[in-house]
C-alpha positions as CSV (number, residue, x, y, z in Angstrom):
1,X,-30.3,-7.7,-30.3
2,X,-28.1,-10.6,-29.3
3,X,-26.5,-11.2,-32.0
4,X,-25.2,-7.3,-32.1
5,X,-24.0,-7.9,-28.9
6,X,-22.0,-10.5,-29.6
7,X,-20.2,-8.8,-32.7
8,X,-20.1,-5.6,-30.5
9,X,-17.7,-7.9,-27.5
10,X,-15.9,-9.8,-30.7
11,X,-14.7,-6.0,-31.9
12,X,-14.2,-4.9,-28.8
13,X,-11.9,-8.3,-28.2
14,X,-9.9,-8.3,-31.5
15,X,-9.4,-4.1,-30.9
16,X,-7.8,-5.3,-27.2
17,X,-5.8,-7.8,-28.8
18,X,-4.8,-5.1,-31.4
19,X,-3.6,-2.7,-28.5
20,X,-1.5,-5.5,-26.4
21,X,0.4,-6.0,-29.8
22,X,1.0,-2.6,-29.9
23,X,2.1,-2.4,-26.5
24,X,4.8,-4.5,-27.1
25,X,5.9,-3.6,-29.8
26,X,9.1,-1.3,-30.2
27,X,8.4,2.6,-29.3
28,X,9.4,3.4,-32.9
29,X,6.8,1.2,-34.9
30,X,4.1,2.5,-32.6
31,X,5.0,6.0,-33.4
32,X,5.3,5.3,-37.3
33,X,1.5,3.3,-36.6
34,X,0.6,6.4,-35.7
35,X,1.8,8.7,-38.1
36,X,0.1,6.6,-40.8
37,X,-2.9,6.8,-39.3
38,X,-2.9,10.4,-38.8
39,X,-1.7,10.5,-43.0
40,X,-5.0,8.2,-43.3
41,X,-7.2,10.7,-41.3
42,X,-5.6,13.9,-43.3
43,X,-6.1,12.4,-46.6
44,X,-9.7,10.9,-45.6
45,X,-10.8,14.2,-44.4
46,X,-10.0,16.3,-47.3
47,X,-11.2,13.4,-49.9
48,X,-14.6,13.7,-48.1
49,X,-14.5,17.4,-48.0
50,X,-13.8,17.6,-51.8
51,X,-16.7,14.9,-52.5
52,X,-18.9,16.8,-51.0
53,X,-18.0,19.8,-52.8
54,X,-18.4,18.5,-55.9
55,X,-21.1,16.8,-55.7
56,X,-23.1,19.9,-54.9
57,X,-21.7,20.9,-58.4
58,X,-24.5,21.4,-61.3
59,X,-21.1,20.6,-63.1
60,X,-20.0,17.7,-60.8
61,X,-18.5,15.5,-63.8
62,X,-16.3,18.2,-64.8
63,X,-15.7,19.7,-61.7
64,X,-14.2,15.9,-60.4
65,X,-12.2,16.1,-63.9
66,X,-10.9,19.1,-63.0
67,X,-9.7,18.7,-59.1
68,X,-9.2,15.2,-58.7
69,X,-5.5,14.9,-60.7
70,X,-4.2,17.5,-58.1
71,X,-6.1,16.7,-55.4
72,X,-4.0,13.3,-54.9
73,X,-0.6,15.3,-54.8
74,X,-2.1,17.7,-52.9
75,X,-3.9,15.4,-49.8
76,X,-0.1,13.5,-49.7
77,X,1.5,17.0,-48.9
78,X,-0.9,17.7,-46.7
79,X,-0.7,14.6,-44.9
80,X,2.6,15.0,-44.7
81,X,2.5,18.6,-43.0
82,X,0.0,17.2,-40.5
83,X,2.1,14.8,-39.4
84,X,5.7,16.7,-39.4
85,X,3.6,19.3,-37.5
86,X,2.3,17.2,-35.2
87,X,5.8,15.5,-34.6
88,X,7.3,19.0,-33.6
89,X,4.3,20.0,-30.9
90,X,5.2,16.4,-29.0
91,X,2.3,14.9,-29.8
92,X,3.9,11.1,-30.4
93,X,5.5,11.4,-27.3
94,X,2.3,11.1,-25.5
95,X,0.7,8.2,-23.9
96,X,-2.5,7.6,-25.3
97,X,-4.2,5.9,-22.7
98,X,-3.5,9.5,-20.5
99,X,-5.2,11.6,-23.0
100,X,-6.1,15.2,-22.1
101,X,-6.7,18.7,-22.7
102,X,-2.9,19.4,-23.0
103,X,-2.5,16.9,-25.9
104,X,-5.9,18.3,-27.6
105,X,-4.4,22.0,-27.7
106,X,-1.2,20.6,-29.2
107,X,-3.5,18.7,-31.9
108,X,-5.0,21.9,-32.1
109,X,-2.2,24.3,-32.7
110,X,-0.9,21.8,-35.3
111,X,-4.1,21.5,-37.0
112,X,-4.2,25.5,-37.0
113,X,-0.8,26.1,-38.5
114,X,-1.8,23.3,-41.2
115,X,-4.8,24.7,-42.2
116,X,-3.7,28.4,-42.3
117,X,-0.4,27.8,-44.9
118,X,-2.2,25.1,-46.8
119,X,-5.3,27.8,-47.2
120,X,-2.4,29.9,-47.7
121,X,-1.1,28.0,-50.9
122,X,-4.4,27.0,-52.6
123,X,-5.4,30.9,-52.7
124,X,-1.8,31.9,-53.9
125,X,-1.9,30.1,-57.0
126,X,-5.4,30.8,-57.5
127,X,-6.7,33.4,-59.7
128,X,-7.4,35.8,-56.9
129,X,-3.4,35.1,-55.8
130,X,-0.6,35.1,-58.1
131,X,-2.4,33.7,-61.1
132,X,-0.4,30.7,-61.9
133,X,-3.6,28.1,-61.7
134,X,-6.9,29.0,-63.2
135,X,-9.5,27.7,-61.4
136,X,-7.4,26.9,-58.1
137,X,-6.4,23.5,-58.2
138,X,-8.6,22.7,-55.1
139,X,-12.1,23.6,-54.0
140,X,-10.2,26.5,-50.9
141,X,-13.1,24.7,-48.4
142,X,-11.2,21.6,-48.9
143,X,-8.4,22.6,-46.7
144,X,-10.2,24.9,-44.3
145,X,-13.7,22.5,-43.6
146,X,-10.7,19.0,-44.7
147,X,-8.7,20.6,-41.5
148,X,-11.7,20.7,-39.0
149,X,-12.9,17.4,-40.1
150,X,-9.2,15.8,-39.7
151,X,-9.0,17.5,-36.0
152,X,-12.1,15.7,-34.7
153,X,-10.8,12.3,-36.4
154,X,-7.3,13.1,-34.8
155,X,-8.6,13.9,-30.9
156,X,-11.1,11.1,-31.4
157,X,-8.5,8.4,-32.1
158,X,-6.2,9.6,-29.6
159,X,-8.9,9.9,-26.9
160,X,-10.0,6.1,-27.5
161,X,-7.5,4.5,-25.9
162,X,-8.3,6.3,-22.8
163,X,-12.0,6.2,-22.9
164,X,-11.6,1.8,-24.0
165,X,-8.8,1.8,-20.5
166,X,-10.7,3.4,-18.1
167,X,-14.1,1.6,-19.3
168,X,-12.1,-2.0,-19.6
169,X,-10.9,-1.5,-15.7
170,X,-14.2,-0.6,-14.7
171,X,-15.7,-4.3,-15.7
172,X,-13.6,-5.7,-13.1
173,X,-14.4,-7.7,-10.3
174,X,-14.9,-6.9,-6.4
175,X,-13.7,-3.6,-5.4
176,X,-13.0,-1.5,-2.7
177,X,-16.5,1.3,-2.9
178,X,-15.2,4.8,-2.0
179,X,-16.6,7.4,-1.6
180,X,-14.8,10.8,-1.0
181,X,-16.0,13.6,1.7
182,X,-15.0,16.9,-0.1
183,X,-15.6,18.6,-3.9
184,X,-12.6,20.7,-3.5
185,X,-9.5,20.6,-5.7
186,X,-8.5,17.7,-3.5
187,X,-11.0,15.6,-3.9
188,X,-11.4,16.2,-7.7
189,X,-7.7,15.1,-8.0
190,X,-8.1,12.2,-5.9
191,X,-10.6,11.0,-7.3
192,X,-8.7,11.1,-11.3
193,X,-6.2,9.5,-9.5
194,X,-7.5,6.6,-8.4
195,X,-9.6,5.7,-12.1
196,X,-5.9,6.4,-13.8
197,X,-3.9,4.1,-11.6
198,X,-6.3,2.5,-9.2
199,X,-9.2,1.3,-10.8
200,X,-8.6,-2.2,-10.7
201,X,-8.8,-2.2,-6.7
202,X,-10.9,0.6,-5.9
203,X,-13.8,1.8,-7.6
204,X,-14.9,5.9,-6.7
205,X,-18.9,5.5,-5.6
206,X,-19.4,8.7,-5.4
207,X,-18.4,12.5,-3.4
208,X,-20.3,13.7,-0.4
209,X,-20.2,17.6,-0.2
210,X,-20.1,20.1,2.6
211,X,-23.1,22.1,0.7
212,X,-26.5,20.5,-0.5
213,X,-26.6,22.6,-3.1
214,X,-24.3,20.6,-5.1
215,X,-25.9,16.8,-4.4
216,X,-27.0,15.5,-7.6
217,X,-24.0,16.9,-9.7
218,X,-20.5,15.2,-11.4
219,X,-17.3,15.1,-10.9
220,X,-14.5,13.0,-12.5
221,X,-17.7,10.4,-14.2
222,X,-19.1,9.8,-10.2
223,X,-22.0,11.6,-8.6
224,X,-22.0,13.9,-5.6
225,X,-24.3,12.0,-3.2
226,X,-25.7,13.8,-0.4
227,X,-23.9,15.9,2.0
228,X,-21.9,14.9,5.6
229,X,-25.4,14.9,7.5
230,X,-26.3,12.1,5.1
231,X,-23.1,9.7,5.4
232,X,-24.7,7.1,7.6
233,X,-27.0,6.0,5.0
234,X,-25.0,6.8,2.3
235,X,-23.1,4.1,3.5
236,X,-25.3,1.4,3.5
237,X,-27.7,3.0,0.7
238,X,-24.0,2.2,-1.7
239,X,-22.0,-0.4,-0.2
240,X,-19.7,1.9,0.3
241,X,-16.2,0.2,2.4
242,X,-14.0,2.9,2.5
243,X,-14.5,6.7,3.0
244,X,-11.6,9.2,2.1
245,X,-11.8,12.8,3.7
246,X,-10.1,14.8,1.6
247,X,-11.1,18.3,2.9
248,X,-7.4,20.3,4.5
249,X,-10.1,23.0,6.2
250,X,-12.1,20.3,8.4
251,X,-12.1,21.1,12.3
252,X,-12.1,18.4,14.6
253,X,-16.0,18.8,14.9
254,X,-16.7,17.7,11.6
255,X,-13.5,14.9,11.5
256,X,-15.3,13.6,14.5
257,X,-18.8,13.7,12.8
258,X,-17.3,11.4,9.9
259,X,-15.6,9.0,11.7
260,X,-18.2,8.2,14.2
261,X,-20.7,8.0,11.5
262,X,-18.8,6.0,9.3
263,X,-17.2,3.3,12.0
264,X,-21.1,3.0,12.8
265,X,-21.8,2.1,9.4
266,X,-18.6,-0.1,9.0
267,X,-16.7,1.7,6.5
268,X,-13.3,2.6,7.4
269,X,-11.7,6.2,7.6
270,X,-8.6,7.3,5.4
271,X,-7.7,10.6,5.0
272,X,-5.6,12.1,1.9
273,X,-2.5,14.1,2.3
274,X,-2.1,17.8,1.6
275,X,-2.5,18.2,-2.0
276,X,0.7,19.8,-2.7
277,X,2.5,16.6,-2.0
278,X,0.4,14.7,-4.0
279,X,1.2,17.5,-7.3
280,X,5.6,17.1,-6.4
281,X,4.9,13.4,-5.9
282,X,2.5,12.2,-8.4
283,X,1.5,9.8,-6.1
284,X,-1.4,9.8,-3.1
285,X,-0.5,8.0,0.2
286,X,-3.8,7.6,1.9
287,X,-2.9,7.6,5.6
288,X,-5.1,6.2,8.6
289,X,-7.4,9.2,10.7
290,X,-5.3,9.1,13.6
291,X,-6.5,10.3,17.2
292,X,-4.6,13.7,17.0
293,X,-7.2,14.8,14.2
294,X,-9.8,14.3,16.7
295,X,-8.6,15.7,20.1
296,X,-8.9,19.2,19.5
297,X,-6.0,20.7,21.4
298,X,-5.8,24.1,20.9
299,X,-2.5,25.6,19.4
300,X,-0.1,26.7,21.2
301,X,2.3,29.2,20.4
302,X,6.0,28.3,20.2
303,X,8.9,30.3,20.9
304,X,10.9,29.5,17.7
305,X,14.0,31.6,18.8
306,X,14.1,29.7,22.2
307,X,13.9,26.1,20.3
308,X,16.3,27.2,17.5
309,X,19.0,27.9,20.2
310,X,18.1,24.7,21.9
311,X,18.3,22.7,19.0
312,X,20.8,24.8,16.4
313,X,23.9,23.0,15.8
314,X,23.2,19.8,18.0
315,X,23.5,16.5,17.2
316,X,19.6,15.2,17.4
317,X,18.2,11.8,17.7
318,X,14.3,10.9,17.2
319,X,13.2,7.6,17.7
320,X,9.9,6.1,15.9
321,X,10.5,9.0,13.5
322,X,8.2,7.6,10.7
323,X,4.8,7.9,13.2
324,X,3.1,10.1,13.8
325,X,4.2,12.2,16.2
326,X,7.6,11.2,15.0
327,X,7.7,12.3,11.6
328,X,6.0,15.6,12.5
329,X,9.1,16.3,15.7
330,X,11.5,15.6,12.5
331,X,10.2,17.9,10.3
332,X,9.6,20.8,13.1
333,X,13.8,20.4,13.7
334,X,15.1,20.0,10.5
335,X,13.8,24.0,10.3
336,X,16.1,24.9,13.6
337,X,19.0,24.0,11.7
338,X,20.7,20.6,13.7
339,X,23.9,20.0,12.7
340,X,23.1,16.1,12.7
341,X,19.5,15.0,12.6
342,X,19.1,11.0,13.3
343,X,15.8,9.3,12.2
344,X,15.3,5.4,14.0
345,X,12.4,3.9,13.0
346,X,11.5,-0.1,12.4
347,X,9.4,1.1,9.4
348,X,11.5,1.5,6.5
349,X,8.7,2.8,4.0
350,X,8.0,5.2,6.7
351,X,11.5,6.4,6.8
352,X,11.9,6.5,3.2
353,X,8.8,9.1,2.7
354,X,10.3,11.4,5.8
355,X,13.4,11.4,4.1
356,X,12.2,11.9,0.8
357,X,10.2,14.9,2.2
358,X,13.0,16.1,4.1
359,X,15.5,16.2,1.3
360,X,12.5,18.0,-1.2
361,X,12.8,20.7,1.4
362,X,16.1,21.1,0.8
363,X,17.4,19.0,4.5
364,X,20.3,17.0,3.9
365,X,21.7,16.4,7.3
366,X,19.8,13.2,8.1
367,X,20.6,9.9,8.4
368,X,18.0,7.1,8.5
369,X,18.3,3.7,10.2
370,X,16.1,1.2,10.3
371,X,15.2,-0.7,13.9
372,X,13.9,-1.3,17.2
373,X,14.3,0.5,19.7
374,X,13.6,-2.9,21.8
375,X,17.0,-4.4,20.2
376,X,20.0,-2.6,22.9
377,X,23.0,-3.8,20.5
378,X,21.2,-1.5,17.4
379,X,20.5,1.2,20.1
380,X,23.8,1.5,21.2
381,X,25.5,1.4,17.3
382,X,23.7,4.4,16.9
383,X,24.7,6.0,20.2
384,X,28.2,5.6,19.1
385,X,28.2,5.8,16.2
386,X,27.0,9.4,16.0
387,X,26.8,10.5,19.8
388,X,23.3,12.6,20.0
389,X,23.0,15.1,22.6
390,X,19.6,15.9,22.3
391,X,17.0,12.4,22.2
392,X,13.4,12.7,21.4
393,X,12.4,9.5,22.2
394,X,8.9,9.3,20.4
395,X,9.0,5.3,19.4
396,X,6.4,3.8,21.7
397,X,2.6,2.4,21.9
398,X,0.1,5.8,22.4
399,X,-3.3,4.1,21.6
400,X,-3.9,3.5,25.2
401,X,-7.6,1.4,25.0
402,X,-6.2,-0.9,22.4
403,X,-2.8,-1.5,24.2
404,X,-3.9,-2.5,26.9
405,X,-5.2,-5.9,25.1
406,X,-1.8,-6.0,24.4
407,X,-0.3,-5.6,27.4
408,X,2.9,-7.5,26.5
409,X,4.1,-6.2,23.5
410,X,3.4,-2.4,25.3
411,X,5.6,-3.1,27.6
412,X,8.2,-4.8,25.8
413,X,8.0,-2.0,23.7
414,X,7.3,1.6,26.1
415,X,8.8,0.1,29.3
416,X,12.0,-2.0,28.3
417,X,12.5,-0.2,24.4
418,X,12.6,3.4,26.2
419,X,15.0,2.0,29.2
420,X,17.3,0.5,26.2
421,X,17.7,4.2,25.1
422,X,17.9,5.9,27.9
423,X,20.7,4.2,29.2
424,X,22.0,5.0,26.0
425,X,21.2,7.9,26.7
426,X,23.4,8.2,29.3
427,X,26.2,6.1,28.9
428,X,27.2,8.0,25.5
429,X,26.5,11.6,27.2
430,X,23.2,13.2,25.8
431,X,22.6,16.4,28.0
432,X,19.0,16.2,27.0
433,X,16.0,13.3,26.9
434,X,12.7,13.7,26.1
435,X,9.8,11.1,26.4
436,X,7.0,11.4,24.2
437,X,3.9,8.7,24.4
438,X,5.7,6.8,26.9
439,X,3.4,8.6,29.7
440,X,0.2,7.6,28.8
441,X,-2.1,7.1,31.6
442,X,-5.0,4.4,31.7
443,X,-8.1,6.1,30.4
444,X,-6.3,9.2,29.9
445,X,-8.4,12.1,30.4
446,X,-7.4,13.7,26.7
């Protein structure tokens, strides 16, 4: 069995070489390839087809005498109506290696419309049509069974490429081994997303479920594992590095749950964004499971008539806006309508998502600097330069057990960075200043 081993990695070598070629060649010889391959597929279909036609023929010599000179003319046509057909549903604008169900049904409805009028013609110059052939000139299975045949060469070929990519970036080396808490529509998504774009780094172990009644199923080529209750071994059972929770609907209880069992087990925790971001985006940005999923305040209700007064045509500032706490204080007063909203933050990727987000809900009256709050000249630009009156000042250390290992960079950050802007502050006349974080308490009680 060696030996067909070793001619099965030479062919799947030379077709990889084949494919980077294509890659790099001009978009319009790759979509000519392709429309003489479908041609090849269309004629190849219907030749078989008709072979097989005839040869169950007790007159098979004279029935091959009698199609074959307008079969030829024929299968050109119809190649040539495949592909014209397949041009206009958009199928050469595709991407191969991103192969679905969209680009089957538009094989499909051109394969349909094909079949139909080329059915269409055979029978009309038949005997039973208009009479001008007798016998028809072609077998009327060839373009009806010719038509099926060619649609299951035509998805085939086109699904390839996706099936070879996927499979090729699975042979890779070390990964990071995820596995994803949640079988909803997030977690499905997720999990496509990551073996179309992020296969090479991460590799999808497996799902773990909120029901039992699911463990042992598929989704997206990976198993469902076990259920919540099983994570801890799951864990170590798989190698598993990383776990994602991509459930919207879970309660603090059951964030808790997974993050205790996991940090026991030495996998990280990440937790995916609401999945309508990820569908306007195209994109998922993971983000860490931060210590507001697990405290369990309960909500509070917010008089949103009060704050919209408070706020409404004001001149606001928010420092560390892309945290957090930040970015969610930005988003909560872009909807009271500011006449100015002011977003200081040293992370610029940060800032660049809020923004983004922001201007996709239709908020255009921010502007976005990038900097430390610690740095009084950049403090006091942006003090004068746009004069806030309200200041929510929300850039400072809140993960109070781990500061205080890093006792000087919290202070030179929550002590020294908040009296930079409150002097600030005060020299350039805000009537209102807010601290948030900046009053943690040693072992806090929440």
């Amino acid at each position: 069995m060696w030996f067909m081993r070793r001619a099965g990695e030479r062919l799947l070598g030379a077709v990889d070489r084949l494919q980077r070629a294509f890659h790099g060649s001009p978009p319009a010889f790759r979509r000519g390839a392709a429309m003489l391959v479908d041609a090849f597929i269309v004629i190849e279909s219907f030749a078989v087809v008709l072979i097989v036609r005839v040869s169950g023929d007790p007159q098979s010599s004279q029935s091959q005498e009698q199609f074959w000179p307008f079969f030829w003319p024929f299968a050109v046509f119809s190649a040539l109506a495949f592909v014209l057909l397949l041009n206009e549903s958009g199928v050469y604008r595709s991407i191969l290696r991103y192969t679905g169900i969209y680009q089957g049904v538009q094989v499909l409805s051109a394969t349909a419309i094909a079949a139909g009028g080329l059915f269409l013609a055979v029978f009309c110059v038949g005997p039973y049509g208009f009479g001008i052939m007798d016998p028809n000139p072609v077998p009327l299975s060839v373009p009806l069974v010719g038509s099926v045949l060619a649609y299951v060469q035509l998805v085939a070929v086109r699904l390839y490429p996706r099936v070879f990519y996927e499979l090729s970036l699975r042979e890779v080396g070390r990964r990071t081994r995820v596995a994803i808490v949640g079988t909803g529509e997030p977690g499905v998504a997720l999990a496509g997303h990551i073996w179309r774009t992020a296969a090479t780094e991460t590799q999808v172990v497996g799902f773990v479920s909120e029901s039992r009644a699911q463990v042992g199923r598929q989704i997206e080529g990976a198993l469902v594992l076990g259920t919540v209750d099983d994570l801890e071994g799951l864990i170590s059972q798989h190698g598993i590095d990383q776990v994602i929770i991509a459930m919207p609907q879970a309660g603090r209880e059951e964030m808790d749950l997974i993050w205790r069992t996991s940090t026991r087990a030495s996998a990280t925790v990440k937790v995916m964004p609401d999945l309508g971001e990820f569908l306007s985006e195209g994109t998922i940005r993971l983000r860490e499971l931060q210590i507001e999923d697990l405290l369990g305040r309960e909500p509070v209700d917010i008089d949103l008539d009060a704050l919209s007064g408070y706020i409404n045509g004001k001149r606001v500032l928010v420092t560390g806006a892309a945290g957090s706490i930040g970015s969610e204080l930005s988003r909560q007063i872009s909807r009271l309508g500011p006449a100015k909203l002011v977003l200081l933050d040293r992370d610029e990727s940060g800032l660049y998502y809020l923004n983004t987000e922001l201007r996709r809900e239709d908020f255009f009256d921010a502007e976005v600097f990038v900097g430390d709050v610690t740095h009084p000249e950049r403090v006091s630009f942006i003090f004068e330069r746009f004069r806030p009156q309200l200041v929510f000042h929300a850039a400072a250390y809140k993960h109070v057990p781990m500061m205080e290992l890093q006792a000087t960079e919290c202070i030179t950050n929550n002590v020294f960075g908040t009296l930079n802007v409150a002097r600030a502050a005060g020299a350039y006349g805000a009537s209102k200043f807010v601290n948030v974080s900046t009053d943690k308490a040693v072992h806090p009680v929440n």
